[in-house]
C-alpha positions in Angstrom: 24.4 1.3 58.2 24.8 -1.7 56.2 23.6 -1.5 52.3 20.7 -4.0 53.2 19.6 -1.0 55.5 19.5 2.0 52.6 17.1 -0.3 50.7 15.2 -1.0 53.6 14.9 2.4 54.7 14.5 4.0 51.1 11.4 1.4 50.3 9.6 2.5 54.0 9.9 5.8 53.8 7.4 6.0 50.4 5.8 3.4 51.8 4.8 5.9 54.6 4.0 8.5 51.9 1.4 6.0 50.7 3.5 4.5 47.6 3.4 0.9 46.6 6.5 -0.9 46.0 6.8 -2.7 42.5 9.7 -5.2 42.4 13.0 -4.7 39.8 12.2 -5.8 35.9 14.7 -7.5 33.9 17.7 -6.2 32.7 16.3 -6.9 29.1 13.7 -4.5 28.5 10.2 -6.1 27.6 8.5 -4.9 24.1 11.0 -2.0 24.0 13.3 -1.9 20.9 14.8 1.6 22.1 17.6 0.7 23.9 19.1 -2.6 24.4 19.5 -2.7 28.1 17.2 -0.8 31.0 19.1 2.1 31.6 16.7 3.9 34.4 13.8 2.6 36.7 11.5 4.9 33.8 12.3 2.2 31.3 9.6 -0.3 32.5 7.2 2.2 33.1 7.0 4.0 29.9 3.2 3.2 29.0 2.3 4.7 32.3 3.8 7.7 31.7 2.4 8.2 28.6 -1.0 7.6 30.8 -2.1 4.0 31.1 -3.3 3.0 34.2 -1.0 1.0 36.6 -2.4 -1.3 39.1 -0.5 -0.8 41.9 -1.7 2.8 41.5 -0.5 6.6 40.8 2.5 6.7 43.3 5.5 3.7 43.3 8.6 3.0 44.5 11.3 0.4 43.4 14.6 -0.6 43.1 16.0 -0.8 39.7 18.8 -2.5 38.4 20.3 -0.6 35.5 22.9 -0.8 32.9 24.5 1.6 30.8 27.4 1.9 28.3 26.9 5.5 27.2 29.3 6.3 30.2 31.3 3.4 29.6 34.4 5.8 28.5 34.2 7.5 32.2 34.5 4.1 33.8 37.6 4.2 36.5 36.5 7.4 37.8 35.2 7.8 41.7 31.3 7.0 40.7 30.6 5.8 37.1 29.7 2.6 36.7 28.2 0.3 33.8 25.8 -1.5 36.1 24.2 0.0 39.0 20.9 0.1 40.7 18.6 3.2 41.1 16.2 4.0 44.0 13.5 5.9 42.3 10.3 6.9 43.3 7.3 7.5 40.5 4.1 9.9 40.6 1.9 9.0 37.5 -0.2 12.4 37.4 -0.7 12.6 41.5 1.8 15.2 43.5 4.3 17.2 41.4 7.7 19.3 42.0 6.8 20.6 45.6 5.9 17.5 47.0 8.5 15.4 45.5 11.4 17.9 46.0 10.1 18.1 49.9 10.3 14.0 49.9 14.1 14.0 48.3 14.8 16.5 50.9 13.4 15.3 53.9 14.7 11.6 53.0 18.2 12.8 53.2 18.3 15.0 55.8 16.0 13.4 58.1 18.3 11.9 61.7 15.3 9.3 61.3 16.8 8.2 57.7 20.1 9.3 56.3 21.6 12.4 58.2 22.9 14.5 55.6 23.7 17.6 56.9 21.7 20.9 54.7 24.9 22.9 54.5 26.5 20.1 52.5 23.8 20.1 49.7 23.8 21.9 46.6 21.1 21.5 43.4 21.1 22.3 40.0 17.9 23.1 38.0 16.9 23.8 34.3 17.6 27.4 33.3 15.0 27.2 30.3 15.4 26.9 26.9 13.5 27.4 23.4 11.5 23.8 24.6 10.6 24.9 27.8 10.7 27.6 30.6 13.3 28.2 33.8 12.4 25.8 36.6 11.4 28.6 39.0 9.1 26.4 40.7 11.5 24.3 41.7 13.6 26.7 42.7 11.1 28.6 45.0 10.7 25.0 46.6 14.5 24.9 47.3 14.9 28.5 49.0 12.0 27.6 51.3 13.7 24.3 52.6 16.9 26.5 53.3 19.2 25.3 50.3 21.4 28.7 49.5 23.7 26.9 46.6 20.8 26.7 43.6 22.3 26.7 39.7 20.5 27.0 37.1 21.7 24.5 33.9 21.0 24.0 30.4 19.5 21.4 28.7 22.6 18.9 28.7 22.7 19.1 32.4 19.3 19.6 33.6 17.0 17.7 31.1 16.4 14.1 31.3 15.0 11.9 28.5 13.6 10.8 26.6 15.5 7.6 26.8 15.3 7.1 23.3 14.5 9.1 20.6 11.4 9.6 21.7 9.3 9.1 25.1 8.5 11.5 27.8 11.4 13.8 29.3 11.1 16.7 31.1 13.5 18.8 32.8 14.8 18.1 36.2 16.5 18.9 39.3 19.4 17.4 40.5 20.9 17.0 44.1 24.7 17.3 45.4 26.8 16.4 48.2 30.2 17.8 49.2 31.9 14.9 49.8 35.2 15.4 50.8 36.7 16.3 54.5 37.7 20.2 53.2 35.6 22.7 54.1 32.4 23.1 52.4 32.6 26.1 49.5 30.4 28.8 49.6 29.4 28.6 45.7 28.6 25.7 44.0 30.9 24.4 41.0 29.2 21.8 39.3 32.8 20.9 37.3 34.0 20.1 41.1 34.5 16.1 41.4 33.8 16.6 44.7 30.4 17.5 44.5 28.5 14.4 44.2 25.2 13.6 42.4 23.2 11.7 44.8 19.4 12.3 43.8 17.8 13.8 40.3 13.9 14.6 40.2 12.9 14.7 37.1 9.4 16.3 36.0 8.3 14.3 32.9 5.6 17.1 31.5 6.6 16.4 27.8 6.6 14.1 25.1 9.3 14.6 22.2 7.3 12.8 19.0 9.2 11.6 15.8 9.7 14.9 14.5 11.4 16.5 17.0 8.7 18.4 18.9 8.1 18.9 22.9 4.3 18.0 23.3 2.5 18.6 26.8 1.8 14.9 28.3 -2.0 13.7 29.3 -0.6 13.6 32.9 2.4 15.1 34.6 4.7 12.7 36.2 7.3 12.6 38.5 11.0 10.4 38.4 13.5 10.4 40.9 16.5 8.6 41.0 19.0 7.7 43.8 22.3 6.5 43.1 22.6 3.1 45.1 26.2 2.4 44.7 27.6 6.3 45.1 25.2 7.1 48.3 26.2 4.0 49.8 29.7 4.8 49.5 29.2 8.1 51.1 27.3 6.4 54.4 30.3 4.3 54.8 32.3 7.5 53.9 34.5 6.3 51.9 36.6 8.8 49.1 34.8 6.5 46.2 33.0 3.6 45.1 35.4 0.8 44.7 36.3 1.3 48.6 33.1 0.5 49.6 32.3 -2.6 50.8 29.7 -3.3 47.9 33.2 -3.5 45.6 35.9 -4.1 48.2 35.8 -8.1 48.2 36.2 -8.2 44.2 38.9 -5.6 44.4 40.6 -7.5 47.0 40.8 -11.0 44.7 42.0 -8.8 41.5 45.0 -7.4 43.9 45.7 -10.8 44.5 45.6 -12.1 41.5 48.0 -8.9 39.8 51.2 -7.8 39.8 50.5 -4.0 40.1 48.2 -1.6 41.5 47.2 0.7 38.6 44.1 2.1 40.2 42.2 2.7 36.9 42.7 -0.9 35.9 42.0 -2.6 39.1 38.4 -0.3 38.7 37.8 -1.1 35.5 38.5 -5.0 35.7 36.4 -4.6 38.7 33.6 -2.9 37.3 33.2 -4.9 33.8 33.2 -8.0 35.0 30.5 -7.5 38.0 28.3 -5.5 34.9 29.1 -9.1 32.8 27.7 -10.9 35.8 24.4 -9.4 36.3 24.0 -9.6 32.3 24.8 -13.6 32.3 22.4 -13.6 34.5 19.4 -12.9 32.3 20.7 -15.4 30.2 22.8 -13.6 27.7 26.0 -15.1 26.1 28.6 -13.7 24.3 28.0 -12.8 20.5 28.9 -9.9 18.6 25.2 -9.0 18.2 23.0 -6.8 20.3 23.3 -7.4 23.9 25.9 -10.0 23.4 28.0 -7.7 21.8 27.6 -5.4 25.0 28.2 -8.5 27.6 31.6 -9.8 25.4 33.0 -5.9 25.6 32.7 -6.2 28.8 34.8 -9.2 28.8 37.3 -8.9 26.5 37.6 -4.7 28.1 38.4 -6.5 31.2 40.7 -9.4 30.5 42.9 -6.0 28.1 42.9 -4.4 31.8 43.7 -7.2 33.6 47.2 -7.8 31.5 48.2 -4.9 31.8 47.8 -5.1 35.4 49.6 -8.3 35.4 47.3 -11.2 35.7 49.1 -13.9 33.8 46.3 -17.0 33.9 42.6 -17.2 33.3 40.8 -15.6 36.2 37.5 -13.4 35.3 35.7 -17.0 36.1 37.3 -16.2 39.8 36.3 -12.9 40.0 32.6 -14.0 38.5 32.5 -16.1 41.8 33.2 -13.4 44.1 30.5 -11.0 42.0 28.1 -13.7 42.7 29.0 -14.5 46.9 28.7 -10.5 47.1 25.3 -10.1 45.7 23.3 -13.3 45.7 21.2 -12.3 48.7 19.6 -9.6 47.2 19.6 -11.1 43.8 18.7 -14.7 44.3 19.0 -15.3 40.1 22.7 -14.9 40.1 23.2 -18.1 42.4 20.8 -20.0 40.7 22.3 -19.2 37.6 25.7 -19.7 38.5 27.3 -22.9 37.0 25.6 -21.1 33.6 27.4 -17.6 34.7 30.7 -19.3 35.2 31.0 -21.8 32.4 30.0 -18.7 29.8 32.5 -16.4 31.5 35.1 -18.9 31.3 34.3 -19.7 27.4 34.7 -16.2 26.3 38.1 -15.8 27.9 39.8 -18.8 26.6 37.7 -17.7 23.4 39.7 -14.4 23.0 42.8 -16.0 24.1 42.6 -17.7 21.0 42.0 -14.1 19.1 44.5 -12.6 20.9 47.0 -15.6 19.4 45.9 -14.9 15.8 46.3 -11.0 16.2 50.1 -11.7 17.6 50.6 -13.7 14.1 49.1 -10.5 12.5 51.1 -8.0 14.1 54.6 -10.0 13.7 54.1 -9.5 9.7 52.7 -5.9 10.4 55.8 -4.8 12.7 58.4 -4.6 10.2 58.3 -0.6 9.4 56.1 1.5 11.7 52.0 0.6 12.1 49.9 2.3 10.3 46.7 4.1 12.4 44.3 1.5 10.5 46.5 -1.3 11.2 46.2 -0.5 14.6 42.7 -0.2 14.5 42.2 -3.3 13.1 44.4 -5.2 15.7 42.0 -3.5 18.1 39.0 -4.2 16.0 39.8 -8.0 15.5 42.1 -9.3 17.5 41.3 -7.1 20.9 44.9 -5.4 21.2 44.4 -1.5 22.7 46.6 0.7 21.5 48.6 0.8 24.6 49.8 -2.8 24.0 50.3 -1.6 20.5 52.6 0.5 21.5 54.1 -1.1 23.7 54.9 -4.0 21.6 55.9 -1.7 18.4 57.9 0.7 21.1 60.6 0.7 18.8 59.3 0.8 15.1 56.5 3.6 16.4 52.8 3.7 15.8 50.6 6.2 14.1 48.2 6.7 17.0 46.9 10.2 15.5 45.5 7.7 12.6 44.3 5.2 15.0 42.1 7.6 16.7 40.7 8.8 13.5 40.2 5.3 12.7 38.2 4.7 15.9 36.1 7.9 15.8 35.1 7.0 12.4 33.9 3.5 13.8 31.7 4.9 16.4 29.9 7.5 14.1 29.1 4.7 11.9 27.8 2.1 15.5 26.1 4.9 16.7 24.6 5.8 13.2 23.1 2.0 12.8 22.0 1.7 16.0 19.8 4.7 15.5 18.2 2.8 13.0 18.0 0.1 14.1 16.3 0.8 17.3 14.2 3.4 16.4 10.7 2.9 18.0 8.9 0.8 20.7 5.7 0.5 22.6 6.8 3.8 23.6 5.8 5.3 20.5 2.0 3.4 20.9 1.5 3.4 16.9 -1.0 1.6 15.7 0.7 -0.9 14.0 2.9 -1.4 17.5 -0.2 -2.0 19.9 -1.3 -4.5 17.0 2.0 -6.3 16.5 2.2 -6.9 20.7 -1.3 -8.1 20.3 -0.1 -10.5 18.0 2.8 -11.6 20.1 0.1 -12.5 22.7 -1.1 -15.4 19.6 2.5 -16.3 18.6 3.4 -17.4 22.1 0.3 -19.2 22.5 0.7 -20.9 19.1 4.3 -21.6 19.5 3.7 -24.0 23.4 0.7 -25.6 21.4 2.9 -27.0 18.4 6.0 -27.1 20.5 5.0 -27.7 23.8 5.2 -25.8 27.6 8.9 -25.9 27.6 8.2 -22.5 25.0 8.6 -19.7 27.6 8.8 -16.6 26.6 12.8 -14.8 26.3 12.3 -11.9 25.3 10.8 -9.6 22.5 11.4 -6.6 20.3 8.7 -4.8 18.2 8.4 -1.8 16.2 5.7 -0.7 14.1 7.0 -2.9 10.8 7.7 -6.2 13.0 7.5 -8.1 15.8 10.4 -10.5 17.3 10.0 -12.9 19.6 12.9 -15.3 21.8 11.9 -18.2 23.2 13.6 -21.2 24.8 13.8 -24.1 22.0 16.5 -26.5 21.4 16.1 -27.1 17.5 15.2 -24.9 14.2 11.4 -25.0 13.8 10.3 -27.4 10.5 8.6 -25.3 7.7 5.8 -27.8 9.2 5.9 -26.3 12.3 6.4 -22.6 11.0 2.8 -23.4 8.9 1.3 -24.8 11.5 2.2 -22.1 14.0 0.8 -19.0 11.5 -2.5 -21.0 11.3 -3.2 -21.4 15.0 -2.8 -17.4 14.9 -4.7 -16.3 11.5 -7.2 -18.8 12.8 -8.1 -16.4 15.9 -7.8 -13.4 13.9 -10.1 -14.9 11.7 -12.7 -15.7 14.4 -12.6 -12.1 15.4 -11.9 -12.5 19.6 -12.5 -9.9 21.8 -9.3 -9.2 23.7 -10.5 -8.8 27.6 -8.6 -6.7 30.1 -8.9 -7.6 33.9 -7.1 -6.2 37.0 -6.4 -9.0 40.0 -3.9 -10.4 42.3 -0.9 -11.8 41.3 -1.8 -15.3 42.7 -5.4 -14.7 41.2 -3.0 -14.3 37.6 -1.4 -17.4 38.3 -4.4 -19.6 39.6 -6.1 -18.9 36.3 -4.0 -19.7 34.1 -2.0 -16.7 32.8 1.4 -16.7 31.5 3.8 -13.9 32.7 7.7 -14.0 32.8 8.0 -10.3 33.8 5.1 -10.6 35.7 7.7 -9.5 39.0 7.4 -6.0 37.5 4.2 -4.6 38.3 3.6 -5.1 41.9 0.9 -6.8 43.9 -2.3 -5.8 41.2 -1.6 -6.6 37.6 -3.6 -6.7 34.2 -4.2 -9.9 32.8 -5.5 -9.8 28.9 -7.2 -13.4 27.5 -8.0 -13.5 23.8 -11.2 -15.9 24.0 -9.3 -19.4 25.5 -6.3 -19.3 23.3 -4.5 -17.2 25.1 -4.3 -15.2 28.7 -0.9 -13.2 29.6 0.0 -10.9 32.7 0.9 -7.6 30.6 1.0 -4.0 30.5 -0.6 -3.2 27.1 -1.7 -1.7 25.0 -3.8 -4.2 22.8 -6.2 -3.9 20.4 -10.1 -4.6 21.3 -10.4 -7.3 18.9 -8.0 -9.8 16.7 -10.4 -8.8 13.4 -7.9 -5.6 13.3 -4.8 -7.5 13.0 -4.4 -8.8 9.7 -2.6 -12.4 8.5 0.8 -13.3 10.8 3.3 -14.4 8.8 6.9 -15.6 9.9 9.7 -14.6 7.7 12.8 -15.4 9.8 13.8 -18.2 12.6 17.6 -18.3 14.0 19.4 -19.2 16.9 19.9 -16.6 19.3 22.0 -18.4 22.0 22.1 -21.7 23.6 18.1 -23.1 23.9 16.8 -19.6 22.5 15.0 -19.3 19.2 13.9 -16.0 17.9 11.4 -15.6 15.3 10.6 -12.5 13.4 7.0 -11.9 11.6 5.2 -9.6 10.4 1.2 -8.7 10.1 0.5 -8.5 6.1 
């Protein structure tokens, strides 16, 4: 089976159980200030799980691309990786565990789809906590299909979500294969790396709120997950990821390219820079804030692994080209997006070559007695030295590494602390002031191509109940006339009190009148399309308010430069 073959056959068979397929959303989520990359198919979904209507319907299927850092530490193992894509099927208040755990099932074992003999399953399901009860439902449905190795989890192995602080979650109820050639054990050991996780269920019946609590959702919904990348791997039954065929090509050019064969290395060079690839992709350079920050880890993680492996010259623009010839038929953006892909790639490296220069000037005046653990850190901070090449290059003077790790613990208990705050809510959250602030965006965008012009499309956005911010492709600052002009085009329909109009049609029906819609390739053949009176009409999930006399007076308090062509502008309704 080649991989074109497991999507094939993963999309058909919900299409048989009367699911429509919706196509992958950005990497970028839309609206969503929670998390800064889509880290599960859910992520795009969220309003409909909280119990707006989709209109492609009650049951979907997709292909996701995802990204995630929070594992980024495990990276090098058989099947972690930062980017991957999920095969996930979605019930928004139609079947429930039975059904669902009956579709996983028979999609696996089926001869007609993948084969996987019963006796080499094994599932794990929530034991129950203070939040919610055992999963004996799901475990009744698991006897009954002739599964015999069934353990019950807590809450840090069998709850998923929410996927930021709050959102729906629910627990769930996870599927194994014994992948390996030894004889199948007669218990299941979830701590055994052999035992794969190929599948998770999860039953979204709650919604955690700001304060902590577990609250029964409108609707109960259903969200699987399939692990592309690892169940692949194990159809071509191979011992692990990387010798699949979805990683062997780019593993291949990094042997060629190094001097040794550290398997970790050669994993992680391989992994980090096909995750940077599919990030350039959206558009993203390397910065240190938000998303940039995550892309030019990545980067600079990679070019560490790759001289310790060895590789002497610039080469992650080589490797980028071999990312791209791998995936560009499923993912037609990362050719047409190449020459950007490549030239920012490129950049970045000779970029930290440069800060790896001023760090060896650094630790020559450092080296004279033995490093200090924050001198260390700060060489790993600033200049991108790990501690191994510390160590290596202070072999004989010694290195407090103890302190170092202290150094970088307290580091990433003050990232995680600020990121907390910073992303704190969403249109998840569908506050008041959040469904009116996305209304507003609908004006802003509007406003911004008639003072600017149609080359304004929209790059992405970010609000939260105390502001809204907007990216959009623009070459120049915006002059305080422009800025003016731009909040009067907006107060002006607020003023006028519109009615904002939802209506459900085609996608070309969208497009023929009119409506604007970047991420319009999320939702499927049927989508909304809200128009505020002629000023403005968007393809768009919602929520909005029913009429602009609730917003208030826009006003822009901030403009910069995001990246190259991109704008943002943050404003608030007073």
């Amino acid at each position: 089976m080649e991989a074109k073959d497991l999507r094939k056959k993963f999309i058909e068979f919900f299409i048989s159980k009367d699911h429509k397929e919706i196509l992958n959303s950005s990497l970028i989520p839309e609206n969503d200030p929670t998390v800064l990359f889509t880290t599960a198919g859910m992520h795009p979904l969220v309003p409909y799980l909280l119990g707006q209507e989709h209109p492609s319907g009650e049951k979907l299927v997709n292909i996701q691309k995802c990204l995630r850092t929070g594992d980024i530490e495990e990276v090098g193992d058989d099947i972690h990786l930062t980017y991957f894509n999920m095969l996930g099927n979605w019930s928004l208040g139609d079947y429930w565990k039975k059904e669902a755990i009956e579709m996983s099932f028979e999609f696996l074992t089926s001869k007609k789809y993948l084969n996987f003999p019963v006796e080499k399953l094994a599932v794990s399901v929530f034991a129950g906590n203070k939040d919610a009860p055992k999963d004996s439902e799901s475990i009744k449905t698991w006897k009954s299909l002739g599964i015999k190795r069934i353990e019950p989890l807590g809450k840090k192995d069998n709850w998923w979500g929410p996927a930021g602080e709050t959102g729906p979650c629910g627990p769930d109820s996870e599927i194994f294969y014994w992948n390996s050639s030894e004889e199948v054990p007669k218990e299941f050991n979830p701590n055994d790396s052999r035992w794969v996780e190929v599948w998770n269920d999860v039953f979204m019946e709650y919604n955690k709120t700001p304060s902590g609590k577990y609250e029964p959702l409108k609707q109960k919904n259903v969200d699987t997950g399939m692990g592309y990348e690892r169940v692949y791997s194990i159809l071509e039954g191979v011992e692990n990821i990387y010798q699949s065929s979805l990683f062997t090509p780019i593993v291949e050019k990094i042997l060629e390219l190094s001097t040794s064969e550290d398997e970790k290395s050669l994993r992680i060079v391989a992994d980090h820079l096909r995750s940077a690839v599919f990030v350039l992709a959206e558009k993203i350079i390397p910065s240190n804030l938000e998303q940039g920050y995550v892309l030019r880890r990545l980067i600079r993680l990679a070019i560490r692994r790759g001289k310790l492996i060895g590789i002497e010259d610039n080469f992650t623009s080589k490797i980028a080209r071999i990312v791209i010839n791998t995936y560009k038929k499923e993912y037609p953006n990362l050719n047409k997006n190449s020459s950007f892909i490549i030239s920012e790639i490129d950049k970045e490296e000779k970029k930290f070559e440069r800060t790896l220069e001023k760090g060896m000037r650094v630790f020559e005046k450092i080296s004279g007695k033995k490093i200090s653990g924050k001198s260390a850190f700060l060489l790993f901070q600033s200049y991108g030295f790990p501690i191994e090449m510390t160590v290596e290059l202070a072999s004989e003077k010694g290195v407090d590494v103890k302190g170092y790790y202290k150094e970088l613990e307290k580091h990433q208990k003050l990232s995680r602390t600020a990121t907390k705050g910073k992303f704190a809510s969403g249109l998840a959250d569908q506050s008041e002031n959040t469904i009116k602030l996305h209304t507003a965006a609908h004006l802003l965008h509007s406003a911004l191509i008639k003072v600017l012009g149609s080359s304004c499309e929209q790059k992405g956005s970010n609000i939260n109940p105390e502001r809204l911010r907007f990216d959009f492709s623009f070459d120049r600052k915006l002059e305080e006339k422009e800025v003016r002009e731009v909040e009067d085009l907006v107060n002006e329909q607020i003023k006028k009190s519109v009615k904002v109009i939802k209506k459900e049609m085609s996608v070309d029906e969208a497009k023929k009148s009119g409506a604007m819609g970047e991420f319009s390739h999320k939702y499927g053949n049927k989508v909304f399309v809200y128009s505020i009176g002629k000023f403005s009409k968007e393809i768009c999930s919602g929520p909005h308010v029913e009429n602009t006399s609730k917003l208030g007076k826009l006003k822009i308090v901030k403009q910069k430069s995001v990246g190259a062509g991109v704008r943002r502008i943050k404003a608030v309704l007073e």
